[in-house]
Backbone and ligand atoms as CSV (ligand in chain L), in Angstrom:
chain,resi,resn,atom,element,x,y,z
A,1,UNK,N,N,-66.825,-23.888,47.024
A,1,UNK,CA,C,-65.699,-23.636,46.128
A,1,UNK,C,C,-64.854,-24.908,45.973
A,2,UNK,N,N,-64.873,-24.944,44.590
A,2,UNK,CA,C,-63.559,-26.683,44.368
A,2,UNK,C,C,-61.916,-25.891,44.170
A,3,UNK,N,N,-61.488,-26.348,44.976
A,3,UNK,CA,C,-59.955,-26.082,44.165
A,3,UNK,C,C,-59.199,-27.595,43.823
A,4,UNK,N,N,-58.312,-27.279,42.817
A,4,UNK,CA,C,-57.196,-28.186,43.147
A,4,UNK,C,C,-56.079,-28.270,43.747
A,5,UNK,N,N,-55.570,-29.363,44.577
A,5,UNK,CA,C,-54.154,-29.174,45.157
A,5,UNK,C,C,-53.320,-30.649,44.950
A,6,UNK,N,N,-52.499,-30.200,44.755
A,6,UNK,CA,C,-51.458,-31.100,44.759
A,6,UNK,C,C,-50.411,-31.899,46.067
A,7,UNK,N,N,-50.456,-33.078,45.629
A,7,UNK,CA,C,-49.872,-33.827,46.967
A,7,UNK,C,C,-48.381,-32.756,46.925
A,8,UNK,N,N,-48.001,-32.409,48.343
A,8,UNK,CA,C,-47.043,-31.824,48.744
A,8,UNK,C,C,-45.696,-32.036,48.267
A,9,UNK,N,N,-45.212,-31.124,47.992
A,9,UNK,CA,C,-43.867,-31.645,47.343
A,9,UNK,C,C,-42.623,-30.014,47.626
A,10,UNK,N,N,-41.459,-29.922,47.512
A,10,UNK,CA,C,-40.468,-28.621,47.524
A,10,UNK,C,C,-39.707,-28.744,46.650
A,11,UNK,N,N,-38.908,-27.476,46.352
A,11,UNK,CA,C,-38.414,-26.973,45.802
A,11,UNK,C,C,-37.030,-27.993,45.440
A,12,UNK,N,N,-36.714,-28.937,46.116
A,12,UNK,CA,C,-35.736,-29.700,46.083
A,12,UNK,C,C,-35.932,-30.701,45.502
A,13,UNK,N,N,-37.136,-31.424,45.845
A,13,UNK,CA,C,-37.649,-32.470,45.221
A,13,UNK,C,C,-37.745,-32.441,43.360
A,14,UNK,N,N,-38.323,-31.059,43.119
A,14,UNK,CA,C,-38.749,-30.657,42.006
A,14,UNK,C,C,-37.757,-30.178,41.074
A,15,UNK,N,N,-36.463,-29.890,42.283
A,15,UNK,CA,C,-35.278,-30.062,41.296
A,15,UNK,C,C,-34.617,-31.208,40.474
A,16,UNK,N,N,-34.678,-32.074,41.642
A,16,UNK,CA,C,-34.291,-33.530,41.194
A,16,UNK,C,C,-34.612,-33.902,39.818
A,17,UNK,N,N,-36.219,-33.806,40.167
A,17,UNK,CA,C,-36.921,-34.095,38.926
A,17,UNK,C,C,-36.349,-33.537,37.909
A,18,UNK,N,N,-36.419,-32.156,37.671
A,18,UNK,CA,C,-35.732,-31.478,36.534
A,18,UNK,C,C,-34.917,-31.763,35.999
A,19,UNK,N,N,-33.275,-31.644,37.074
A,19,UNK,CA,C,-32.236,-32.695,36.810
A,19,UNK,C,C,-32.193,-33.954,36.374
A,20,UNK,N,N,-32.950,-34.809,36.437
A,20,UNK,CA,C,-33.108,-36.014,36.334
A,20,UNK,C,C,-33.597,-35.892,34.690
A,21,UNK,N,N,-34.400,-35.170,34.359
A,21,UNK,CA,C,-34.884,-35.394,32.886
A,21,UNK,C,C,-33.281,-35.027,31.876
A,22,UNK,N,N,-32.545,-33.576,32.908
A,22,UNK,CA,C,-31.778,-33.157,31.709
A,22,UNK,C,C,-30.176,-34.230,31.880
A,23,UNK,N,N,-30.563,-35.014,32.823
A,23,UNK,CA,C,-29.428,-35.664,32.774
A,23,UNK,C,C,-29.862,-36.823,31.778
A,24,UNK,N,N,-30.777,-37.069,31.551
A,24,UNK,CA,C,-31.182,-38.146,30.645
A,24,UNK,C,C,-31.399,-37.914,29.461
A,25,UNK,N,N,-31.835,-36.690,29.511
A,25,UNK,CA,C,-31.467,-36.233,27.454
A,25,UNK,C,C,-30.278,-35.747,27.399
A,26,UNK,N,N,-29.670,-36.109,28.574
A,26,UNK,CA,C,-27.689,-35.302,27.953
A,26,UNK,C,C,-27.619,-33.658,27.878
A,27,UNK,N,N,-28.343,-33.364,29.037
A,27,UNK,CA,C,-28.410,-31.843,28.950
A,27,UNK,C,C,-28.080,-31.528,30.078
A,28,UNK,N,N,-27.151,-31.953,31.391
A,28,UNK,CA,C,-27.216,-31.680,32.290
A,28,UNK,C,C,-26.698,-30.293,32.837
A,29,UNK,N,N,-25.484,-29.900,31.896
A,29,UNK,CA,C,-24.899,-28.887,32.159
A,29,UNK,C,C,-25.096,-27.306,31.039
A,30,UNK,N,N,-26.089,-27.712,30.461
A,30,UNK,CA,C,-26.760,-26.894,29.098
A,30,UNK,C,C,-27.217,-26.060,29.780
A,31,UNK,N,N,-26.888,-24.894,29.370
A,31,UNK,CA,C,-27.264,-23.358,29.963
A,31,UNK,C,C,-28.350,-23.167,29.222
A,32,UNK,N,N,-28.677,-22.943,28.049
A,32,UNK,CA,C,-29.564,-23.020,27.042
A,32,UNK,C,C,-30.798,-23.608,27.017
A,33,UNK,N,N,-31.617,-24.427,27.844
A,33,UNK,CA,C,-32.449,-25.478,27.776
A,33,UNK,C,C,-33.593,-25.600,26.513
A,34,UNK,N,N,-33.217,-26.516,25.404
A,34,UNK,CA,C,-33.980,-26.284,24.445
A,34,UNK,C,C,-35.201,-27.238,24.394
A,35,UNK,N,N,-36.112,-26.166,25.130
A,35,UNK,CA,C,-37.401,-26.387,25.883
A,35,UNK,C,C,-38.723,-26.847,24.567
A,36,UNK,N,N,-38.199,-26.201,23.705
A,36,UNK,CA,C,-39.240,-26.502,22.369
A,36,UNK,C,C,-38.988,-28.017,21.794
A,37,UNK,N,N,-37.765,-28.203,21.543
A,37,UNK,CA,C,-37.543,-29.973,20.798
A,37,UNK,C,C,-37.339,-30.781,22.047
A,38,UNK,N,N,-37.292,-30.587,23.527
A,38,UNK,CA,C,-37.684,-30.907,24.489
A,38,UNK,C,C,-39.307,-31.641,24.863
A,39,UNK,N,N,-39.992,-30.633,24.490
A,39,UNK,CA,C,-41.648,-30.662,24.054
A,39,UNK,C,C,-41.707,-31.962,22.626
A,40,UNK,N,N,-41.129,-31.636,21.914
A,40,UNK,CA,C,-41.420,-32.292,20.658
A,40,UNK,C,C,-40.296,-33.678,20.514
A,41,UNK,N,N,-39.260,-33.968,21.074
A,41,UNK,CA,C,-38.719,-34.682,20.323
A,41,UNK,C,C,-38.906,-35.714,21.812
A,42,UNK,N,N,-38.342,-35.334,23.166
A,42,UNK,CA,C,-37.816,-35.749,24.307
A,42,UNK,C,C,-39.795,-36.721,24.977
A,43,UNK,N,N,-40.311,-35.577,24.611
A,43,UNK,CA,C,-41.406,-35.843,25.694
A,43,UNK,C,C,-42.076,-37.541,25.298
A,44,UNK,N,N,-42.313,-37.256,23.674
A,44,UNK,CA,C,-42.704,-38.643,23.453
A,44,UNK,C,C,-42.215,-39.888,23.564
A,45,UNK,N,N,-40.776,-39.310,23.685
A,45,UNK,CA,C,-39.686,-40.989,24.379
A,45,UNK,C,C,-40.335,-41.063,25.556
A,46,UNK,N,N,-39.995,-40.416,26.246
A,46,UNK,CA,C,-40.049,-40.419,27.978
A,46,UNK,C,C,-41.456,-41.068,27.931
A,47,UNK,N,N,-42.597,-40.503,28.080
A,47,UNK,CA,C,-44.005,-40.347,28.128
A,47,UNK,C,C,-44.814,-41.586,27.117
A,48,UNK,N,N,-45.059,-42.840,26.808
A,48,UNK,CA,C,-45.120,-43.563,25.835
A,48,UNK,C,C,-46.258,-42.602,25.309
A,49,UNK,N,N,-47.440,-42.316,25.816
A,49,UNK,CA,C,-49.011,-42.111,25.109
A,49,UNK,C,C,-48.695,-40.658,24.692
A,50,UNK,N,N,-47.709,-39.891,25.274
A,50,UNK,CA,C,-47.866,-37.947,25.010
A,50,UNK,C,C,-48.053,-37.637,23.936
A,51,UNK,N,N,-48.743,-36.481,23.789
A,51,UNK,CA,C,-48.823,-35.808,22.768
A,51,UNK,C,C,-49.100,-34.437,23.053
A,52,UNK,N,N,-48.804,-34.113,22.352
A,52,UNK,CA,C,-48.745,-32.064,22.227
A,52,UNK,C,C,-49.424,-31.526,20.651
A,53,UNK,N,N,-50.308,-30.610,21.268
A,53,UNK,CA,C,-50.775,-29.832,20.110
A,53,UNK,C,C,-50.703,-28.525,19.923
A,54,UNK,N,N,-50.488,-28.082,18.627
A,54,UNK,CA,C,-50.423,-26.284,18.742
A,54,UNK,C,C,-51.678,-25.643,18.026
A,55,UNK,N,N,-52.302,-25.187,19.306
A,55,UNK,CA,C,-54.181,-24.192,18.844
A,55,UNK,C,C,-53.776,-23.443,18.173
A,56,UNK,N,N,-54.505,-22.949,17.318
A,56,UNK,CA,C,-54.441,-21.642,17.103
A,56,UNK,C,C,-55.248,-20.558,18.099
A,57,UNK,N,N,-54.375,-19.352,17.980
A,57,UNK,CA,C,-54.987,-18.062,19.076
A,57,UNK,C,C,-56.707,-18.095,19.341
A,58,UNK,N,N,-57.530,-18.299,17.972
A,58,UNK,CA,C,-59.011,-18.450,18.207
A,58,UNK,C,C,-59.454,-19.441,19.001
A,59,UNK,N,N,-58.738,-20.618,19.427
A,59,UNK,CA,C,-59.176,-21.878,19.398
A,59,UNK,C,C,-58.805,-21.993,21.324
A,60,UNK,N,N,-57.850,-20.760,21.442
A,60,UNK,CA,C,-57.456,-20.713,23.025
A,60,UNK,C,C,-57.512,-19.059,23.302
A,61,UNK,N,N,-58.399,-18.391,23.282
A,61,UNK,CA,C,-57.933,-16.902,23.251
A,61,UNK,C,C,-58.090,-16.261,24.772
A,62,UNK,N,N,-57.795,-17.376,25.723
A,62,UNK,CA,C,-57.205,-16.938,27.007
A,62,UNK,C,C,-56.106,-17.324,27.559
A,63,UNK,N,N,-56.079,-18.774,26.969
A,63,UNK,CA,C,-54.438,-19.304,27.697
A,63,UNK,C,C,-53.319,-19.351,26.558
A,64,UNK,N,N,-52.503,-19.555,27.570
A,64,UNK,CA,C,-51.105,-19.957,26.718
A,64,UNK,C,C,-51.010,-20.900,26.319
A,65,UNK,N,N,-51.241,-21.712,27.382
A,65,UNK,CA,C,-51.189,-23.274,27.185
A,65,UNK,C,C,-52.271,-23.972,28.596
A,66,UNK,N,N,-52.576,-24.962,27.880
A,66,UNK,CA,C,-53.138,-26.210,28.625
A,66,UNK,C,C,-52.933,-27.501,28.865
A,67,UNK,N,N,-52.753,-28.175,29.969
A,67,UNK,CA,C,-51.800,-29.009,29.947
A,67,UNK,C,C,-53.321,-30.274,30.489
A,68,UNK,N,N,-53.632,-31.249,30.309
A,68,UNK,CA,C,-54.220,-32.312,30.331
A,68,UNK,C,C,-53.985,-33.640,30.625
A,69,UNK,N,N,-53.780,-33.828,32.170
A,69,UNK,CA,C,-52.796,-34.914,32.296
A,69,UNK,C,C,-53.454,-36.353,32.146
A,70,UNK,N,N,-54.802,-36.444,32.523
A,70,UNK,CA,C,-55.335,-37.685,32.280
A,70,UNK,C,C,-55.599,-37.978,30.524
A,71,UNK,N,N,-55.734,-36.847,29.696
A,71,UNK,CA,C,-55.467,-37.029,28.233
A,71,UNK,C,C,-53.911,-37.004,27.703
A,72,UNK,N,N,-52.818,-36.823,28.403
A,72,UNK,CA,C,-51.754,-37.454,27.770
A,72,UNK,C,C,-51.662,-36.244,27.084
A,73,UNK,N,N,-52.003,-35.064,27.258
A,73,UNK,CA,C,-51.907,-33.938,25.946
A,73,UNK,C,C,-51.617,-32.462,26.877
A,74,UNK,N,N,-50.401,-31.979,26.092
A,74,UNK,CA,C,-50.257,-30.512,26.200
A,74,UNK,C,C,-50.517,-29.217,25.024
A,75,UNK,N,N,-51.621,-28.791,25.099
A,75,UNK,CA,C,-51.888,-27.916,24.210
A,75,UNK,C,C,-51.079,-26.572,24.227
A,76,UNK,N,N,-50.806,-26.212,23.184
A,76,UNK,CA,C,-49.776,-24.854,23.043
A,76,UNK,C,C,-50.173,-23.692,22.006
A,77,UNK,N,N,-50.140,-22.894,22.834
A,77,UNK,CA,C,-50.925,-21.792,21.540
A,77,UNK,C,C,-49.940,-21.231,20.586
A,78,UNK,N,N,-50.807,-21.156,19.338
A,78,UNK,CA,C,-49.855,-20.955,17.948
A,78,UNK,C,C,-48.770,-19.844,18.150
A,79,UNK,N,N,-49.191,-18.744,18.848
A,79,UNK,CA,C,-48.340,-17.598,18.884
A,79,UNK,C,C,-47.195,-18.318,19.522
A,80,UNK,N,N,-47.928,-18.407,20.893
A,80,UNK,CA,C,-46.389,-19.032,21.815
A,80,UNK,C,C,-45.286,-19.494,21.917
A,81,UNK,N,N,-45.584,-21.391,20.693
A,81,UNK,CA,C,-45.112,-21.770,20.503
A,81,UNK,C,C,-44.265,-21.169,19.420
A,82,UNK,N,N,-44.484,-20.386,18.377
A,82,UNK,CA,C,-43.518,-19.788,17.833
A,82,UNK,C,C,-43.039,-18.330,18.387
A,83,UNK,N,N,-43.214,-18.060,19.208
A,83,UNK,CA,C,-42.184,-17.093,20.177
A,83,UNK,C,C,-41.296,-17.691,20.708
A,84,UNK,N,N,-41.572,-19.106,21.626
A,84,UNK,CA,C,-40.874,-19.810,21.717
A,84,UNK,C,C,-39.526,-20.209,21.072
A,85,UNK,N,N,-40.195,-20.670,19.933
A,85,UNK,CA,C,-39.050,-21.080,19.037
A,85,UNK,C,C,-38.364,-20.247,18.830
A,86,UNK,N,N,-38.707,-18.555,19.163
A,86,UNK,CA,C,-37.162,-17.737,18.706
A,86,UNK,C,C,-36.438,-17.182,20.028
A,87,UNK,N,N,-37.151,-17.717,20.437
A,87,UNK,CA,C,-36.297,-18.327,22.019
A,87,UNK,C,C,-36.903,-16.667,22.938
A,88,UNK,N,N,-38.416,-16.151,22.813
A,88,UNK,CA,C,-38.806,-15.041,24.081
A,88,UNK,C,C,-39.135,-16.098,25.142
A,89,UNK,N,N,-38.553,-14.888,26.057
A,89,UNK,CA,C,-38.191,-15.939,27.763
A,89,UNK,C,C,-39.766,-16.429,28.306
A,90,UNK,N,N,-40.829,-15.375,27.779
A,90,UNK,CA,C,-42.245,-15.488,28.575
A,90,UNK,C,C,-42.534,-16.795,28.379
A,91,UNK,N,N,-42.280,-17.081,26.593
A,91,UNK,CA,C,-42.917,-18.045,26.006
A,91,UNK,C,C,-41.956,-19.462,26.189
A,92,UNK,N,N,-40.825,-19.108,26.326
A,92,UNK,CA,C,-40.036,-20.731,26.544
A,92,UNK,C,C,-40.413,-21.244,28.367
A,93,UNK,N,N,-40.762,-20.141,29.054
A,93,UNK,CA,C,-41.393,-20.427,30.160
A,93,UNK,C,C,-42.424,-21.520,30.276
A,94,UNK,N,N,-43.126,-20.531,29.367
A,94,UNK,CA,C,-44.892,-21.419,29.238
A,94,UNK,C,C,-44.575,-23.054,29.261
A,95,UNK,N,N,-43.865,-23.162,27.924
A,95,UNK,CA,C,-43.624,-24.182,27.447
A,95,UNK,C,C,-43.092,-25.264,29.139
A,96,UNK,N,N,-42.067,-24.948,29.751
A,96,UNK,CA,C,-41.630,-25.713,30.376
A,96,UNK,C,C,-42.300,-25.915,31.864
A,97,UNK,N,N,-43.617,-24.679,31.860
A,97,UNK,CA,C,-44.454,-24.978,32.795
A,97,UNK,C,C,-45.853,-26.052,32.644
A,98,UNK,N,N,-45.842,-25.966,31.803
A,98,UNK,CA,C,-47.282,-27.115,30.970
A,98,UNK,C,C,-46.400,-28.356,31.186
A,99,UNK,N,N,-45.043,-28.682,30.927
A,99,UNK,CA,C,-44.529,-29.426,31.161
A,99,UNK,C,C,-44.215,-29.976,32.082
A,100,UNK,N,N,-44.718,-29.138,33.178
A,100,UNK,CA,C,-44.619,-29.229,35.085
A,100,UNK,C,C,-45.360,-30.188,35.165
A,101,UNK,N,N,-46.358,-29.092,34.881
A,101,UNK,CA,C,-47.794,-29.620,35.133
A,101,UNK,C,C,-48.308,-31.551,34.511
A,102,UNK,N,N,-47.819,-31.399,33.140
A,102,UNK,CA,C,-48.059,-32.592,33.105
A,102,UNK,C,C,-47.362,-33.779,33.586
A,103,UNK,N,N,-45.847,-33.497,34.306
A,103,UNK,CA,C,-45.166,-34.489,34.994
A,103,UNK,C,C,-45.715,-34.695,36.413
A,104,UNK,N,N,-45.564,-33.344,36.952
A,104,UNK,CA,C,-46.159,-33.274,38.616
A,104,UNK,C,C,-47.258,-33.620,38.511
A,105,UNK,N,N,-48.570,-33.637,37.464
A,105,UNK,CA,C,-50.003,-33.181,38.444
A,105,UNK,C,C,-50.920,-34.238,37.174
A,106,UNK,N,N,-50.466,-35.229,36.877
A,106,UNK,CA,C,-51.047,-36.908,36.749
A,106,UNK,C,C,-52.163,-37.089,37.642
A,107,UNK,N,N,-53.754,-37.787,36.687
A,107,UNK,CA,C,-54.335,-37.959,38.108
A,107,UNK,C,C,-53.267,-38.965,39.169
A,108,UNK,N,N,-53.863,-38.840,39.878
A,108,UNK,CA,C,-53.461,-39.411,41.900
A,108,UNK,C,C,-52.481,-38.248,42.110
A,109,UNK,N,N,-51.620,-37.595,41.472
A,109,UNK,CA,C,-51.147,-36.770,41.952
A,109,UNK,C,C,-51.685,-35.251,42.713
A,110,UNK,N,N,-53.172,-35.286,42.039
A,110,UNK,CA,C,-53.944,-33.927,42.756
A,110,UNK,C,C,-55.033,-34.347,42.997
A,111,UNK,N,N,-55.582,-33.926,43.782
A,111,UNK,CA,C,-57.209,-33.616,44.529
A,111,UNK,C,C,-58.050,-32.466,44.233
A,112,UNK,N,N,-59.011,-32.923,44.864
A,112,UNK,CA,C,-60.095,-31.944,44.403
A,112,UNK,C,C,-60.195,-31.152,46.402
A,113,UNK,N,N,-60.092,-30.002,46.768
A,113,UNK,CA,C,-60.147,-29.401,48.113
A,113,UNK,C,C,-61.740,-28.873,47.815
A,114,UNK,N,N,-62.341,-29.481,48.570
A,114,UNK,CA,C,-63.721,-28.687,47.895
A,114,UNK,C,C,-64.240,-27.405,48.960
A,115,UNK,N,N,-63.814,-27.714,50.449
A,115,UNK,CA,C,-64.010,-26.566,51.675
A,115,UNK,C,C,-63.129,-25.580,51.954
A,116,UNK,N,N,-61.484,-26.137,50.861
A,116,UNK,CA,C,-60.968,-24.804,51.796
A,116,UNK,C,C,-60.616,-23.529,50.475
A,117,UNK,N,N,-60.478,-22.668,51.247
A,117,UNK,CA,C,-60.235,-21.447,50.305
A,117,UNK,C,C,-58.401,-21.311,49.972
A,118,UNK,N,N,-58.317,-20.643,49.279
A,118,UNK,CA,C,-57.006,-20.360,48.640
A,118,UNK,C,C,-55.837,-20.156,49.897
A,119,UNK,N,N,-56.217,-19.542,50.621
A,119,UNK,CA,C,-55.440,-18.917,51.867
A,119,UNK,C,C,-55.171,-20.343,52.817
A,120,UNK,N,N,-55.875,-21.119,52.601
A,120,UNK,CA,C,-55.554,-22.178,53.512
A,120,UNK,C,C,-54.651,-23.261,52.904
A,121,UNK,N,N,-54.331,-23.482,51.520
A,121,UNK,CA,C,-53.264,-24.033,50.939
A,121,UNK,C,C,-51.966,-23.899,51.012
A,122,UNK,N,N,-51.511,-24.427,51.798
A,122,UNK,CA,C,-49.681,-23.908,51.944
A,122,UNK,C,C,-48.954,-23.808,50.150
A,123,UNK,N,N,-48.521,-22.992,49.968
A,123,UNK,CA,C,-47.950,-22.642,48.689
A,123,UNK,C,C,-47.371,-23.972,47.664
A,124,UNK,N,N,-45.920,-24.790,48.553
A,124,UNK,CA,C,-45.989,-25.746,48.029
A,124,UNK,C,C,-46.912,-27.169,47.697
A,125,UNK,N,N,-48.090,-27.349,48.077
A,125,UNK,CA,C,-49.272,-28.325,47.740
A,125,UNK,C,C,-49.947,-27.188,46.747
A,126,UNK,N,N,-49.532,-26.004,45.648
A,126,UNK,CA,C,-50.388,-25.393,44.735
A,126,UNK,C,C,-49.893,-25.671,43.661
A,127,UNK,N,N,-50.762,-26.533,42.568
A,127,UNK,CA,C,-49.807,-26.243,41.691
A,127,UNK,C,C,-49.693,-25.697,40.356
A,128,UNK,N,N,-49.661,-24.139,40.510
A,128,UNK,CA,C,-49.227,-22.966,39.613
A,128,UNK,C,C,-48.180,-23.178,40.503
A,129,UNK,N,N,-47.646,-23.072,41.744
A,129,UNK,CA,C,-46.329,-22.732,42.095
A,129,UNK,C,C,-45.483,-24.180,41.522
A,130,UNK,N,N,-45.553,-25.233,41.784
A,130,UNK,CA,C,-44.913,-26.699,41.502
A,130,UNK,C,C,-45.191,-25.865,40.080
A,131,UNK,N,N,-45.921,-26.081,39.439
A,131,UNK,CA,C,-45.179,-26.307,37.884
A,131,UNK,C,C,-44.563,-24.684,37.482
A,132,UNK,N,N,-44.665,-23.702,38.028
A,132,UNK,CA,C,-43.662,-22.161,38.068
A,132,UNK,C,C,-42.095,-22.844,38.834
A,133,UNK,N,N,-42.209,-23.271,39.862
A,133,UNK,CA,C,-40.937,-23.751,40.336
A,133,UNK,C,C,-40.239,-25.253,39.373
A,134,UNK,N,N,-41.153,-25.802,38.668
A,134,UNK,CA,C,-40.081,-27.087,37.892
A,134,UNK,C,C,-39.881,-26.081,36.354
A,135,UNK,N,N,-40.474,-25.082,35.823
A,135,UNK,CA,C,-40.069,-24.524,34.882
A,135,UNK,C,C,-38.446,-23.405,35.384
A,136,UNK,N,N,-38.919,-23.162,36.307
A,136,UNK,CA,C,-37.189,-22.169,36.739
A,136,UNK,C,C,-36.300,-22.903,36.817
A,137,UNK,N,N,-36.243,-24.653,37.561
A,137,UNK,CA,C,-35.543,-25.028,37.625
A,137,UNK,C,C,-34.343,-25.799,36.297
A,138,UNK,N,N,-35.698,-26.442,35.363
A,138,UNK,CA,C,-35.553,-27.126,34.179
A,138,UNK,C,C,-34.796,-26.000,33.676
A,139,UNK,N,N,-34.929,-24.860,33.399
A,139,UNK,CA,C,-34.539,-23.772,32.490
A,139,UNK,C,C,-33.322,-23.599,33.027
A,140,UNK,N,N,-33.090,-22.816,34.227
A,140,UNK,CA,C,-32.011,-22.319,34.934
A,140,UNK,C,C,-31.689,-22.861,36.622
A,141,UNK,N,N,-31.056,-24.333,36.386
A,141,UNK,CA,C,-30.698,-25.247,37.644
A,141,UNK,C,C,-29.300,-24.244,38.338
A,142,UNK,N,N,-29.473,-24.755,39.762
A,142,UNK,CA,C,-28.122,-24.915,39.888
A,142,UNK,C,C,-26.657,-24.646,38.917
A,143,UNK,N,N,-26.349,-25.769,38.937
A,143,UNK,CA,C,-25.229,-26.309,38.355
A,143,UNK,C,C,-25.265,-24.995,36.763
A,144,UNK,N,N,-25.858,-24.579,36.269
A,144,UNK,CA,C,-25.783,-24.083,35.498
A,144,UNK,C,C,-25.525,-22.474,35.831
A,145,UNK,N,N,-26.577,-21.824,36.937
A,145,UNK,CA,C,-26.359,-20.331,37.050
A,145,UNK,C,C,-25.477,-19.990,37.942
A,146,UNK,N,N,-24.741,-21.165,38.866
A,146,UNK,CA,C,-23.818,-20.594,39.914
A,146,UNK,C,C,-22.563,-19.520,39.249
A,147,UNK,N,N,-22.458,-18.339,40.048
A,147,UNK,CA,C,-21.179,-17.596,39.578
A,147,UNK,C,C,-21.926,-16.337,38.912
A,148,UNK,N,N,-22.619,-16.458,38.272
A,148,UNK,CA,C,-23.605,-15.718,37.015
A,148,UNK,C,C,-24.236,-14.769,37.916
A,149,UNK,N,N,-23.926,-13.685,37.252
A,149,UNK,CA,C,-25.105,-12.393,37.773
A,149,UNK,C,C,-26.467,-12.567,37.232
A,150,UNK,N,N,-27.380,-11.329,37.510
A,150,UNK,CA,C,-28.907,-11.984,36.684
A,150,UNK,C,C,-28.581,-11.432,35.708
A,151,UNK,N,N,-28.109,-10.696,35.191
A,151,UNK,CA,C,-28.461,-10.403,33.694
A,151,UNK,C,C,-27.013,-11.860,32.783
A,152,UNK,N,N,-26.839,-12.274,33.589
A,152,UNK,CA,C,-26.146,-13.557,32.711
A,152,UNK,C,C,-26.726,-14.352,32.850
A,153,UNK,N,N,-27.625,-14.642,33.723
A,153,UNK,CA,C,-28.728,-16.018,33.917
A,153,UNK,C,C,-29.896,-15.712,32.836
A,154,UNK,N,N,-30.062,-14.600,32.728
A,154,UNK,CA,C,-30.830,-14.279,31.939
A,154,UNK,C,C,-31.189,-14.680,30.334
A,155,UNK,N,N,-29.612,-14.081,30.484
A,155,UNK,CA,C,-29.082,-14.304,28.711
A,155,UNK,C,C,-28.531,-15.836,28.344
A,156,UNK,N,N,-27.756,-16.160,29.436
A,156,UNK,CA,C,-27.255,-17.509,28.666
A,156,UNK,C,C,-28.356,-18.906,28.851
A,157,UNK,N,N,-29.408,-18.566,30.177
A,157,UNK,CA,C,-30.421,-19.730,29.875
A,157,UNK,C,C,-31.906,-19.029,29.293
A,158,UNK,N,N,-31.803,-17.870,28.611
A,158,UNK,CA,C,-33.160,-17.478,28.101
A,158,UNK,C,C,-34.408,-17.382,29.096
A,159,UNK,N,N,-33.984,-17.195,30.125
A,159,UNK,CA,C,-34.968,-16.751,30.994
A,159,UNK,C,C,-35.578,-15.192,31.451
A,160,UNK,N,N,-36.471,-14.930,32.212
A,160,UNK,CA,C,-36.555,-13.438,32.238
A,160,UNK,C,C,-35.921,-12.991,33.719
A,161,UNK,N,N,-35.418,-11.461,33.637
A,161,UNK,CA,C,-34.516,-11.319,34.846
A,161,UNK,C,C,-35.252,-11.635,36.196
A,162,UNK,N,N,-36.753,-11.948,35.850
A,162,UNK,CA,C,-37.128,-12.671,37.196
A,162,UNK,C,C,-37.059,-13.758,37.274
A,163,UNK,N,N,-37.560,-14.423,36.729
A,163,UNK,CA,C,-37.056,-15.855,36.794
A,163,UNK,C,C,-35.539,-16.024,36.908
A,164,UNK,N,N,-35.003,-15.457,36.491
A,164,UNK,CA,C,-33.266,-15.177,37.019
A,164,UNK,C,C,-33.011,-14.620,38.292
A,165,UNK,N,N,-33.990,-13.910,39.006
A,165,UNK,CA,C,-33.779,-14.026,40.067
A,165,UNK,C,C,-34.189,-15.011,41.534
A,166,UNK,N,N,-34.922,-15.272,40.790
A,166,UNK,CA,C,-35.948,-16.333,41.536
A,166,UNK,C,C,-34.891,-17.459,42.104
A,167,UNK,N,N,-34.296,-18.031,41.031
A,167,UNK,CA,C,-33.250,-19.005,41.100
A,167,UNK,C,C,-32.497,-18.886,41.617
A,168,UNK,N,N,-31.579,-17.645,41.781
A,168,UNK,CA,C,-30.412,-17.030,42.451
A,168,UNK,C,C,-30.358,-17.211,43.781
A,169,UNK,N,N,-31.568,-16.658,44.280
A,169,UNK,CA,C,-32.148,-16.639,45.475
A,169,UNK,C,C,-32.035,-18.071,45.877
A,170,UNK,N,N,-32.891,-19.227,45.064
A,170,UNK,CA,C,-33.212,-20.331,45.592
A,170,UNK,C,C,-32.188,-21.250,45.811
A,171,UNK,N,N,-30.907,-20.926,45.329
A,171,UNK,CA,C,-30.029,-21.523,44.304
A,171,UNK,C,C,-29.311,-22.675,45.388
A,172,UNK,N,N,-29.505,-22.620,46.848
A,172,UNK,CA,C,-28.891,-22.935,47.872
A,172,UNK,C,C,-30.031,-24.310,48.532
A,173,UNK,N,N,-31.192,-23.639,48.270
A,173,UNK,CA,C,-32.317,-24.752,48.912
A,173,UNK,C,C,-32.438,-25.966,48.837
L,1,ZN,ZN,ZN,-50.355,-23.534,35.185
């Protein structure tokens, strides 16, 4: 069995990161995170080679998105990306998890585990969790949900009441 894993990293680290992007597009204290012209306008400054494409549903009719880090490319499926754009929480998720993925998980950043099984990966070296944990954070940091119940984390950063809770919880780490 091959898996992939990612060089080790937490929940703190991965905040930074987050922070660090929205302090640099001037979003630091934006409840709102506008994760779509984020994708489209932000990524290609930052990123010189990036690019992003939107499949259509036939062209991906299992994922949401695919993120391709040694091609410089995040693929986004047609539906998504326009769910996205009217701001559903599943889909502005997606968006800012492909976006994990392609910051965190660059080749040298992951390996190939070819002997061990799933159970033997400590959670943070996985990364569905790294790029699930830099999308909660990017969306709904700190500095933004403190004070806020979940159904206000919810609503004012467009997230879903789990991912609103997720954060709440973490909000101290
Ligand atoms: Zn993923």
């Amino acid at each position: 069995m091959t898996l992939y894993i990612a060089k080790p990293t937490s929940r703190k680290k991965i905040r930074d990161l987050a922070n660090t992007l929205r302090r640099i597009t001037g979003l630091y204290d934006e409840a709102y995170f506008p994760v779509v012209e984020f994708l489209e306008l932000a990524m290609p400054e930052l990123f010189k080679e990036f690019e992003y494409e939107i499949v259509p549903i036939c062209g991906m009719p299992n994922e949401y998105g695919i993120t391709y880090p040694e091609k410089n490319l995040i693929s986004i499926r047609e539906d998504v990306y326009e769910r996205a754009i009217d701001g559903v929480e599943r889909d502005r998720f997606t968006i800012a998890h492909e976006i994990g993925h392609f910051i965190l998980h660059k080749p040298g950043m992951i390996e190939l585990a070819r002997t061990q099984t799933v159970q033997d990966i400590p959670i943070y070296k996985k990364p569905e969790w790294q790029a699930n944990t830099f999308a909660g954070e990017l969306l709904a940091p700190p500095q933004v949900i403190r004070g806020l119940s979940l159904e206000e984390v919810s609503s004012s950063c467009g997230v879903s009441l789990q991912v609103s809770e997720i954060q709440l919880k973490n909000m101290n780490k």
